[in-house]
PADREN-345945 format. One record per residue (C-alpha): x, y, z; residue in one letter. Coordinates in steps of 0.02 Angstrom, whole numbers, plus 50000, padded with zeros to 5 digits. Example, Ala and Ser with C-alpha at 12.3 -4.5 7.8 and 13.67 -1.06 7.14 Angstrom:
BEGIN
+-------+-------+-------+------+
!     u !     v !     w ! type !
+-------+-------+-------+------+
! 50615 ! 49775 ! 50390 !    a !
! 50684 ! 49947 ! 50357 !    s !
+-------+-------+-------+------+
END
This chain:
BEGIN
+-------+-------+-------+------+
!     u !     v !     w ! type !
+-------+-------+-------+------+
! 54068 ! 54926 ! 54586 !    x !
! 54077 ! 54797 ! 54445 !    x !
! 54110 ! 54614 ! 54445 !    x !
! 54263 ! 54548 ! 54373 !    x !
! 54294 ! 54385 ! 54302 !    x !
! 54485 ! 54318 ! 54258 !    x !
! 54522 ! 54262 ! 54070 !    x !
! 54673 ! 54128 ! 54058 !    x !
! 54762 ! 54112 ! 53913 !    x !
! 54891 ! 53999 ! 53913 !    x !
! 55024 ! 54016 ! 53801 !    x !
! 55082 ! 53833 ! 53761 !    x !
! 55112 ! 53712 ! 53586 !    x !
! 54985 ! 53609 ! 53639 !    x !
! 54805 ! 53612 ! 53572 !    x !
! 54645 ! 53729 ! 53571 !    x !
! 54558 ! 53730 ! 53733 !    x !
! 54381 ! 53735 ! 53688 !    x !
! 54330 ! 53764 ! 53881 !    x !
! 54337 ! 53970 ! 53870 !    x !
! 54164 ! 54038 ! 53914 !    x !
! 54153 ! 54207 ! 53784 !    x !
! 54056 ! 54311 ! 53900 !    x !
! 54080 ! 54514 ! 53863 !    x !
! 54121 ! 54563 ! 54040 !    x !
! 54281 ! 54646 ! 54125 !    x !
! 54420 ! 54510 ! 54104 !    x !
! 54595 ! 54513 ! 54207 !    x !
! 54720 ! 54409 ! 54101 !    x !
! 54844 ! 54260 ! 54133 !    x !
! 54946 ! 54157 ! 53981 !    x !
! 55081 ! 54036 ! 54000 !    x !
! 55191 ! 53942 ! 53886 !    x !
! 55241 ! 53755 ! 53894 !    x !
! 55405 ! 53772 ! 53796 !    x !
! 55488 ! 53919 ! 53906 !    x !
! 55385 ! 53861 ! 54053 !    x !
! 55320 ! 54035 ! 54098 !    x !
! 55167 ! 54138 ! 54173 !    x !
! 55097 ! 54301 ! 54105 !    x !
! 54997 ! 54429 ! 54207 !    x !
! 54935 ! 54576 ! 54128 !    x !
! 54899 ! 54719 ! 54274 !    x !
! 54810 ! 54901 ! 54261 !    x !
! 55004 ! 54972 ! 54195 !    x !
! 54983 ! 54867 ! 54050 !    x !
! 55115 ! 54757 ! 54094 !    x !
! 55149 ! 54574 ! 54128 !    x !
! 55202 ! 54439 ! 54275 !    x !
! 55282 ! 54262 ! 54218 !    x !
! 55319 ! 54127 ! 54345 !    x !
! 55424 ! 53980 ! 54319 !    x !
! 55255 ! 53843 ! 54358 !    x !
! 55142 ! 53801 ! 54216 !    x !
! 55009 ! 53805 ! 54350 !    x !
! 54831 ! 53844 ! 54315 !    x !
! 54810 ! 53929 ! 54493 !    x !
! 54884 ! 54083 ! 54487 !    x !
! 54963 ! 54044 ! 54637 !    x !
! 55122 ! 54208 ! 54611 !    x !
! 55001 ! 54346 ! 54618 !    x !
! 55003 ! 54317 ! 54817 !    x !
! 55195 ! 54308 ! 54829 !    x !
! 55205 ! 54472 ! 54699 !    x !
! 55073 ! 54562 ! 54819 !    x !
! 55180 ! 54483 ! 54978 !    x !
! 55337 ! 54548 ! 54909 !    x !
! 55251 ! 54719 ! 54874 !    x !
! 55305 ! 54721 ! 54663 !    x !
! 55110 ! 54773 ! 54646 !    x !
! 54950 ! 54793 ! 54731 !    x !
! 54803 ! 54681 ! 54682 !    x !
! 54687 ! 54832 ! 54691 !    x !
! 54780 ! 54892 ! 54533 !    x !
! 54736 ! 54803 ! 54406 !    x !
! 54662 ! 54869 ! 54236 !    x !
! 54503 ! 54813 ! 54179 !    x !
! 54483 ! 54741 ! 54010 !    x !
! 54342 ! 54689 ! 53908 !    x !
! 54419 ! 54560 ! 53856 !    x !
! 54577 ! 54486 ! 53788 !    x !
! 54652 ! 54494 ! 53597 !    x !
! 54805 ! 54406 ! 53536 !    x !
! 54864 ! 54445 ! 53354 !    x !
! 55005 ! 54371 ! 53251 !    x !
! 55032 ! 54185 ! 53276 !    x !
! 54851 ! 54163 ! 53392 !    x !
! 54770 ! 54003 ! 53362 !    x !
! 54648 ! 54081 ! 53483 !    x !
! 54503 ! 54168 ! 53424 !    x !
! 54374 ! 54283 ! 53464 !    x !
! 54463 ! 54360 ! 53626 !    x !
! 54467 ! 54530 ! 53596 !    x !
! 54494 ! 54711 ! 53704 !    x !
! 54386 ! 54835 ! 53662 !    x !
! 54463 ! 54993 ! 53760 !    x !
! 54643 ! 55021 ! 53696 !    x !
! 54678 ! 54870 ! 53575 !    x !
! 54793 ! 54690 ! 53557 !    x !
! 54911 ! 54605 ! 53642 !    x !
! 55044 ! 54518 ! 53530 !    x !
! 55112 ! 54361 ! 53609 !    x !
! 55288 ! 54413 ! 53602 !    x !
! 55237 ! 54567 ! 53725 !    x !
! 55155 ! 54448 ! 53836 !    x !
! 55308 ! 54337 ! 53832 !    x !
! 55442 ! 54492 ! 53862 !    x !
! 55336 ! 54592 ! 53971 !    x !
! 55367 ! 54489 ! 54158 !    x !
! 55372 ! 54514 ! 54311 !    x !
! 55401 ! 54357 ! 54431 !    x !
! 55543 ! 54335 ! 54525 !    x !
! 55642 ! 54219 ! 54392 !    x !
! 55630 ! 54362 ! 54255 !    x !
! 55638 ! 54512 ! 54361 !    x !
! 55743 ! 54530 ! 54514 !    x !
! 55678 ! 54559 ! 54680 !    x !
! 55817 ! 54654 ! 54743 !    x !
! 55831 ! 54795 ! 54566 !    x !
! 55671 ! 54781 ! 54495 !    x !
! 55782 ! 54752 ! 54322 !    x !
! 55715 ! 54611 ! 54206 !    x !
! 55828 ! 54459 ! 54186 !    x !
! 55749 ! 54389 ! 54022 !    x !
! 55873 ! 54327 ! 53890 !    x !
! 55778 ! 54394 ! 53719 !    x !
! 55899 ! 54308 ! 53629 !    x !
! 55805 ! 54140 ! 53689 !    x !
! 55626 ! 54216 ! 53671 !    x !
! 55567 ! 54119 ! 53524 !    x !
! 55466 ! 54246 ! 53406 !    x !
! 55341 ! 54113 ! 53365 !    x !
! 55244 ! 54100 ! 53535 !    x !
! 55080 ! 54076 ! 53503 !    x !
! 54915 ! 54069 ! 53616 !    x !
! 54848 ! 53901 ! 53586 !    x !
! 54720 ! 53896 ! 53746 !    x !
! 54628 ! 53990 ! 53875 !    x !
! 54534 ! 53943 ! 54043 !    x !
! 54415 ! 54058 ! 54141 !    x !
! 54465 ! 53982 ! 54310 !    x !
! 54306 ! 54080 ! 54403 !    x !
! 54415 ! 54210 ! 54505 !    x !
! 54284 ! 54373 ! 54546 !    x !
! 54340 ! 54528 ! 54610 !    x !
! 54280 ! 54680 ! 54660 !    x !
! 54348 ! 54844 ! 54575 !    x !
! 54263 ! 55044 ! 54566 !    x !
! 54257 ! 55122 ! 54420 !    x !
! 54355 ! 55252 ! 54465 !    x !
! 54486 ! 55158 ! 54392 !    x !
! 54456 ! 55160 ! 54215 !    x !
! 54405 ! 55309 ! 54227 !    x !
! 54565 ! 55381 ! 54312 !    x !
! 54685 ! 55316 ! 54226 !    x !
! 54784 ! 55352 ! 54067 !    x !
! 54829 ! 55536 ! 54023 !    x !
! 54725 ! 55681 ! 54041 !    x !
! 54772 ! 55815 ! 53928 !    x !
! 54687 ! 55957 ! 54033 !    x !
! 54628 ! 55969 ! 54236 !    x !
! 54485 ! 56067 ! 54246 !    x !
! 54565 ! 56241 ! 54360 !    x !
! 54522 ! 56256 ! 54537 !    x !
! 54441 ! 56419 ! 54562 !    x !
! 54586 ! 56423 ! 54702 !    x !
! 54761 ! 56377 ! 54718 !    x !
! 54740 ! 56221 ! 54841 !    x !
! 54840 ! 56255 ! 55014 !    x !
! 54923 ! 56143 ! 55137 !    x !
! 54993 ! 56201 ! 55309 !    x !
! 55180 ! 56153 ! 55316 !    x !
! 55143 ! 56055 ! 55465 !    x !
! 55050 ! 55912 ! 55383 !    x !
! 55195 ! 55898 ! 55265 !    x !
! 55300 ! 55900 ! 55384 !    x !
! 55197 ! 55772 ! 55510 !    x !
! 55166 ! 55618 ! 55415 !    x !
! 55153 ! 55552 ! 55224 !    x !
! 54940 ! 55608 ! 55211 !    x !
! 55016 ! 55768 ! 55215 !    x !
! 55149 ! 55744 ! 55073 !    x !
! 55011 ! 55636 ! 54992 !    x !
! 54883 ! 55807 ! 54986 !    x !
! 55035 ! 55913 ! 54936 !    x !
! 55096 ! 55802 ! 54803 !    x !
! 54910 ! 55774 ! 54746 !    x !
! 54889 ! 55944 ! 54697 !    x !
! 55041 ! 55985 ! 54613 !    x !
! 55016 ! 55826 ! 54492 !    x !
! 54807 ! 55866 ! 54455 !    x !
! 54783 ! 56079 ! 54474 !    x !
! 54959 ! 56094 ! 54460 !    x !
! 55004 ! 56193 ! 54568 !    x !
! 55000 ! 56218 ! 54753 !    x !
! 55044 ! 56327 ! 54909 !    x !
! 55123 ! 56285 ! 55082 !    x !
! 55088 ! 56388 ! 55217 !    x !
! 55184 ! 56437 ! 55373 !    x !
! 55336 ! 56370 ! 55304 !    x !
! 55475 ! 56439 ! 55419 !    x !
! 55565 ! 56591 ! 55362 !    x !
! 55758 ! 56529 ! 55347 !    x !
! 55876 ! 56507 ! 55216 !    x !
! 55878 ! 56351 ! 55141 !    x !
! 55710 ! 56288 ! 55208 !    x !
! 55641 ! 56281 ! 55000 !    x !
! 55783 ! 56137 ! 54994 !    x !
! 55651 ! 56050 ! 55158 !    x !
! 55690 ! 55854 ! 55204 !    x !
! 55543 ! 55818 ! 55098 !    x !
! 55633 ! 55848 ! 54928 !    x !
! 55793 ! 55882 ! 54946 !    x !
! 55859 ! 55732 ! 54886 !    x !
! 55749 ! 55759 ! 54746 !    x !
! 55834 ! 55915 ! 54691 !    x !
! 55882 ! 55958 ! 54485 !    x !
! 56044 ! 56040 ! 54483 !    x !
! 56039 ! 56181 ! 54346 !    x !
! 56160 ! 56321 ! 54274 !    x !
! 56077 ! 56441 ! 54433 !    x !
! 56140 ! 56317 ! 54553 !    x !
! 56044 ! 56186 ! 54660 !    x !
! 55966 ! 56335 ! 54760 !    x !
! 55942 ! 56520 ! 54672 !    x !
! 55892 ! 56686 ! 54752 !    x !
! 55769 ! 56807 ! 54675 !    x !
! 55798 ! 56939 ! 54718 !    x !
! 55853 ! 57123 ! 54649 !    x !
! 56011 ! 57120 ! 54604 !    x !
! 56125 ! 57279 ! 54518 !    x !
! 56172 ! 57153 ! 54378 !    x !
! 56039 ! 57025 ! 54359 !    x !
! 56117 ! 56848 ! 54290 !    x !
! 55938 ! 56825 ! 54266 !    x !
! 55770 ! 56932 ! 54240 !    x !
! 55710 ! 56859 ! 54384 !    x !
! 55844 ! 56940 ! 54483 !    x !
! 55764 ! 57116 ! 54424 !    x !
! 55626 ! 57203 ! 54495 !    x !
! 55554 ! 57207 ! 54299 !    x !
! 55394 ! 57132 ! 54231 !    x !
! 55395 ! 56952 ! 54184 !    x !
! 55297 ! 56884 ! 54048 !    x !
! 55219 ! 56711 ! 54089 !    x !
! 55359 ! 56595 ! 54058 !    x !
! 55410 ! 56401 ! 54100 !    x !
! 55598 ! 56420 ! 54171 !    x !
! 55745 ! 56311 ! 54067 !    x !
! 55675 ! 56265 ! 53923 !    x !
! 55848 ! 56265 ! 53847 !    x !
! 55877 ! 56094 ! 53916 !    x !
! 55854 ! 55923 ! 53854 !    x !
! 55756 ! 55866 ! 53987 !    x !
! 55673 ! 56045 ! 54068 !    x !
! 55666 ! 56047 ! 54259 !    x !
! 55497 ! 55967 ! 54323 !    x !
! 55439 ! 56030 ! 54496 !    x !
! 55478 ! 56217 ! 54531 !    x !
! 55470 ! 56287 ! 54707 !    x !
! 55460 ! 56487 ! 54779 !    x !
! 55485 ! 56521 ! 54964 !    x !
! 55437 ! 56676 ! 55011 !    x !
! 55558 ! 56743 ! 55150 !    x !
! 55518 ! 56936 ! 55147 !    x !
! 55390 ! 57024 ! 55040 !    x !
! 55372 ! 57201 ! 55129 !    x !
! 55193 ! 57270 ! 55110 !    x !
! 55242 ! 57420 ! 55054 !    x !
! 55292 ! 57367 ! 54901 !    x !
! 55175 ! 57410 ! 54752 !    x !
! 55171 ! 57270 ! 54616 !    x !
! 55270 ! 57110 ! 54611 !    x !
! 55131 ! 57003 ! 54618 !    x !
! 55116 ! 56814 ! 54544 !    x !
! 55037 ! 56756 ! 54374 !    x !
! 55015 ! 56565 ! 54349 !    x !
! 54914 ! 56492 ! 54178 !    x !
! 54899 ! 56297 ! 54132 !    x !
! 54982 ! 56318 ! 53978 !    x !
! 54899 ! 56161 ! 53915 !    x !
! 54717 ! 56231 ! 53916 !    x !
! 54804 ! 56376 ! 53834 !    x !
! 54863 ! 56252 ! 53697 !    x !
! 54685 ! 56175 ! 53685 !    x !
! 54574 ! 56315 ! 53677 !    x !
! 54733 ! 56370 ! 53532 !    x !
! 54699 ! 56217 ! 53450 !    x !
! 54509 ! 56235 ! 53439 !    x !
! 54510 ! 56430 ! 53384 !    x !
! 54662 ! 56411 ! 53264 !    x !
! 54697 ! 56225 ! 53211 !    x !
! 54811 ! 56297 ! 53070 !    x !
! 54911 ! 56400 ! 53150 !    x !
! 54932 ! 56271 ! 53308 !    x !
! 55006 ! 56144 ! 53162 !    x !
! 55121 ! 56261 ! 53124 !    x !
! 55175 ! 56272 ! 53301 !    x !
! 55208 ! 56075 ! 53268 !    x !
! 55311 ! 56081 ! 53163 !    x !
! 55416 ! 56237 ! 53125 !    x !
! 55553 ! 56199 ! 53253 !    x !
! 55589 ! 56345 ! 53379 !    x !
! 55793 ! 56379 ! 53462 !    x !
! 55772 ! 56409 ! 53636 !    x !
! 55951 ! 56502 ! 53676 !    x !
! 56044 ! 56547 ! 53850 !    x !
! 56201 ! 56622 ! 53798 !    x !
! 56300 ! 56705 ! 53955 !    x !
! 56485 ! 56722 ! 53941 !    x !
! 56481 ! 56891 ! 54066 !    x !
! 56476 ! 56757 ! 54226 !    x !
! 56572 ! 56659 ! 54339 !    x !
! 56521 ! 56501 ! 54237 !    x !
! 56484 ! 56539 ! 54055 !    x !
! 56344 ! 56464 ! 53984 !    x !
! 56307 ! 56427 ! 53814 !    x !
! 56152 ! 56324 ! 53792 !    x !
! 56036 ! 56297 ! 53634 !    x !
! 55913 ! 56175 ! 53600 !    x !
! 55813 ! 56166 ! 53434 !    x !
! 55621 ! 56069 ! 53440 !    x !
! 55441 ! 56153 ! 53408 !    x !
! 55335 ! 56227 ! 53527 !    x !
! 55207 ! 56103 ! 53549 !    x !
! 55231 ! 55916 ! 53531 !    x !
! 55112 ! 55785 ! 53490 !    x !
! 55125 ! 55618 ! 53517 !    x !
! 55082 ! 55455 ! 53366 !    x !
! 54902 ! 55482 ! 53435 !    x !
! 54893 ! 55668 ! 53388 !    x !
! 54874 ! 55707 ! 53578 !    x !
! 54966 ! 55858 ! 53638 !    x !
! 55114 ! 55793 ! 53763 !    x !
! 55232 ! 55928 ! 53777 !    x !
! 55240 ! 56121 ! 53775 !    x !
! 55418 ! 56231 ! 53770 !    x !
! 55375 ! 56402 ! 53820 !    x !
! 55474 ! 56557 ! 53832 !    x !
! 55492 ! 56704 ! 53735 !    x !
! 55634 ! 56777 ! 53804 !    x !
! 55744 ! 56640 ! 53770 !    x !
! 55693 ! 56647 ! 53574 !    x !
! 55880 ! 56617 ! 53482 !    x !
! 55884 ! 56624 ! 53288 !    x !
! 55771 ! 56523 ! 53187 !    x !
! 55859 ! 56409 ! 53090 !    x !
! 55694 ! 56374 ! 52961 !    x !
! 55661 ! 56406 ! 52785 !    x !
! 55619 ! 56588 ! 52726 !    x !
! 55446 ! 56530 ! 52670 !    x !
! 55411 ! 56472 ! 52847 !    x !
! 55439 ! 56646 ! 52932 !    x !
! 55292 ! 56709 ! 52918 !    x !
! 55177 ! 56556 ! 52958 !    x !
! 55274 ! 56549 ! 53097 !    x !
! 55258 ! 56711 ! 53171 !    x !
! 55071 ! 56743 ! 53137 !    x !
! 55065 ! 56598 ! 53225 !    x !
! 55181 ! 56634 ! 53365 !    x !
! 55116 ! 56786 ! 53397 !    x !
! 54914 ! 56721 ! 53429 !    x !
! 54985 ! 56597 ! 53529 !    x !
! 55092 ! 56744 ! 53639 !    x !
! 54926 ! 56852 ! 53635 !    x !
! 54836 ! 56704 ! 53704 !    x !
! 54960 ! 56663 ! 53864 !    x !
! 54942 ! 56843 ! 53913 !    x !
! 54753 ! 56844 ! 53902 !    x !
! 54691 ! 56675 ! 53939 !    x !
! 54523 ! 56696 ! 54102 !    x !
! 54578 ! 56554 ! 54177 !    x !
! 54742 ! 56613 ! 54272 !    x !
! 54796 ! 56637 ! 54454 !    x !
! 54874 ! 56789 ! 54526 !    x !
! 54925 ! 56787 ! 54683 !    x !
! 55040 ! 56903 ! 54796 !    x !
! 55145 ! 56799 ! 54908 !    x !
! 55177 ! 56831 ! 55098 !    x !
! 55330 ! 56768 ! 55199 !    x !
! 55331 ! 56588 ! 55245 !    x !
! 55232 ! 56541 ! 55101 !    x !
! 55312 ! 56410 ! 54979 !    x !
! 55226 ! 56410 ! 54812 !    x !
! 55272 ! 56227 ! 54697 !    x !
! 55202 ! 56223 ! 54533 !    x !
! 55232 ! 56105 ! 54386 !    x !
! 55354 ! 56205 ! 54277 !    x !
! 55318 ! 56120 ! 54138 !    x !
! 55139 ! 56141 ! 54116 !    x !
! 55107 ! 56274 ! 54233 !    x !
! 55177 ! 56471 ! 54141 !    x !
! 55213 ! 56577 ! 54289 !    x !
! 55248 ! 56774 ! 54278 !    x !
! 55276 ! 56944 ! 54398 !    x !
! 55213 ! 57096 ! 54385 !    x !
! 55357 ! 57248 ! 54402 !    x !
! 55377 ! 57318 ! 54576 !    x !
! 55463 ! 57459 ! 54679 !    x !
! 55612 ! 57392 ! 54726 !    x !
! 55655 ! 57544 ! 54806 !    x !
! 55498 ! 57527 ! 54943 !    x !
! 55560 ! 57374 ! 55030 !    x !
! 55637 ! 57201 ! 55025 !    x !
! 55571 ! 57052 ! 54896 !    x !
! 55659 ! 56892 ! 54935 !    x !
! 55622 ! 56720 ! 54863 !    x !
! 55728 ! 56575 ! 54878 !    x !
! 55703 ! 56433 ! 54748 !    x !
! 55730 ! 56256 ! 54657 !    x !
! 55693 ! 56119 ! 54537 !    x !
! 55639 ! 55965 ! 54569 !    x !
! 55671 ! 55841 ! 54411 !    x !
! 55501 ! 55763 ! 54349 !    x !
! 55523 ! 55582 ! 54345 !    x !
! 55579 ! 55574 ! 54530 !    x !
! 55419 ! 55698 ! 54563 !    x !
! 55303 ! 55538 ! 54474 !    x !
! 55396 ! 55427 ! 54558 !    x !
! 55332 ! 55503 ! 54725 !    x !
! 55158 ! 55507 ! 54647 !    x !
! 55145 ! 55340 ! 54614 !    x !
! 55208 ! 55270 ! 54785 !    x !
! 55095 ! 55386 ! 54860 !    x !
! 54951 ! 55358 ! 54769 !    x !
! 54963 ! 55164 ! 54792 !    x !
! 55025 ! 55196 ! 54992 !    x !
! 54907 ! 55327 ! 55041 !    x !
! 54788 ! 55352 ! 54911 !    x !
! 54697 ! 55181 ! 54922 !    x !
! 54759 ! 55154 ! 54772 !    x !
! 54688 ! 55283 ! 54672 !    x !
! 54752 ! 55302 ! 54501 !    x !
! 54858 ! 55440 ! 54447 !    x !
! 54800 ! 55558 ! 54322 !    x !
! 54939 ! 55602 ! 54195 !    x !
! 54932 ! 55787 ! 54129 !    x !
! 55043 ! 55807 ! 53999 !    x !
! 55205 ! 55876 ! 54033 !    x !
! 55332 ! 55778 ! 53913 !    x !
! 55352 ! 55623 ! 54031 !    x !
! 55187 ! 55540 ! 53962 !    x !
! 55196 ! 55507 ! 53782 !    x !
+-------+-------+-------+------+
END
């Protein structure tokens, strides 16, 4: 545990307070300004609470707790505190992750005049944001805390989770009992990725469970889909053929976030048709270390993912043109569109065929032979949720002819699956910060 002290810095046209005590420890940070007659509170998100009071208590962090806009036990721990352009303040500075201008402490609030209770919408009129705020003074008030540090080291992104040497399970009755249950469930499917729920009941419509079906992403296979072997297959899945390790509906904007497989029937007689999951994002790094060139190529020679289908009830006609791997203004790798059979025509330059390719193809060779991969043969009542956009998942062929394979599944769309995260971490976790594993909704 580490002690905490709380730097002031009030944002205000008055003069330089010479009172600020430049120790280098862990700082929590507080600025007001005189002229718009506001508070700023900078918490572990980064962000910032004003209040209407110039007061140097900072008497709205109780009513934000009381009201439940935050948690004290979430705040980020800073070094110390750095203004830039227009400071007359000097020598405050954070070592972890930067500076804070004064115009993002000013628009960045949080008390109940500037955001309202009842939306959680900001109410701030930029237009009457002067640009010229400065930070003139600063007062270390005393205030000591206690924080672990767990925290910085939990939070931010984390480009790859170390794999379980199992897929973590949870009996459908703890989900089904309380929120510790969801909280476990939810845990794993945001860290490993992936998890399995056992004993689920076998009925229809049980994948679409209390738990998330108002969560649900509607797609072009419905809000529910069946896989299982059909005479004429809208979809491989709905084969009893091999599938190579794939992320589903890549073809969209915004890919779906949360996939979920409920096994109703899987007779044992049936030879093959067993699971293959991969992390796709240790894929990419390990791709990155062996061949840096050819992963830059994956950067940047854009890919068309293509679902063309005019032979169905609903034609669909889908494309959507981006490279395979995305990176964000760090370098860091953020996003990852994978699947081969959904490869439309390249719309590239000739003389970036053949970068491409070579390239393409170690990357495909990779996916399909990467040790660090699951495989797993479900059994009825087992509901398997993985992240679909960082976990690959794939089948081996079976005999369709020896029995009865039926899985019912669907989508859940991501940002209402970090939503849940975060509630749950801050309800039921203690507070425990949420690691980020880039999937395309952390850039």
């Amino acid at each position: 545990m580490q002690r905490l002290g709380v730097l002031r810095s009030l944002l205000c046209r008055g003069g330089l307070d010479a009172r600020i005590p430049m120790q280098h420890h862990r700082k929590l940070v507080l600025a007001t300004t005189t002229a718009t007659k506001r508070q700023v509170f900078v918490n572990e998100k980064v962000l910032a609470v004003l209040c209407s009071k110039q007061a140097v208590r900072f008497s709205h962090l109780s009513s934000m707790i009381d009201r439940g806009a935050y948690d004290e036990r979430f705040f980020e721990m800073m070094s110390q505190f750095q203004h830039t352009k227009g400071s007359d303040v000097k020598g405050l500075s954070v070592i972890s992750d930067g500076k804070y201008h004064s115009l993002w402490l000013r628009s960045t609030c949080y008390c109940p005049q500037c955001r309202l209770d009842s939306t959680g919408q900001s109410s701030v009129d930029y237009d009457k944001v002067p640009e010229d705020s400065r930070v003139v003074s600063a007062v270390d008030d005393g205030w000591e805390g206690m924080l672990g540090g767990a925290v910085e080291r939990g939070s931010g992104p984390h480009w790859v989770v170390p794999p379980e040497p199992v897929i973590p399970r949870i009996p459908y009755e703890d989900v089904t009992k309380g929120r510790d249950g969801v909280y476990r469930w939810v845990q794993a499917l945001n860290e490993p990725g992936i998890a399995i729920v056992e004993g689920v009941p076998c009925q229809e419509g049980m994948v679409m469970c209390q738990k998330i079906a108002d969560l649900i992403q509607h797609t072009i296979y419905g809000e529910t889909f069946d896989v299982k072997t059909d005479a004429r297959p809208i979809n491989a899945a709905y084969s009893s053929g091999e599938l190579k390790l794939h992320m589903d509906q890549p073809q969209y904007e915004s890919p779906p976030g949360i996939q979920a497989l409920h096994c109703l029937k899987f007779d044992e007689n049936i030879s093959g048709g067993d699971n293959q999951f991969v992390d796709i994002f240790h894929v990419a790094q390990t791709f990155r270390e062996e061949h840096p060139d050819d992963f830059e190529v994956l950067c940047e020679v854009p890919f068309m993912y293509e679902t063309l289908h005019y032979k169905r009830d609903w034609p669909v006609h889908m494309r959507y043109k981006r490279p395979i791997l995305s990176l964000n203004d760090n370098g860091d790798l953020v996003g990852i569109r994978w699947h081969p059979q959904l490869m439309g025509p390249l719309q590239i330059e000739e003389e970036y065929i053949e970068p491409f390719f070579r390239a393409y193809k170690k990357f495909y060779s990779l996916t399909q032979t990467f040790p660090y991969m699951y495989r797993n043969r479900l059994r009825a009542g087992e509901l398997v949720s993985f992240n679909n956009r960082r976990v690959l998942h794939g089948r081996a062929a079976f005999d369709n002819h020896a029995g009865e394979r039926f899985l019912q599944g669907c989508y859940i769309e991501i940002s209402e699956f970090k939503s849940c995260v975060e509630v749950l971490c801050n309800v039921e976790g203690g507070g425990r910060p949420v690691v980020r594993v880039g999937d395309m909704d952390w850039q």
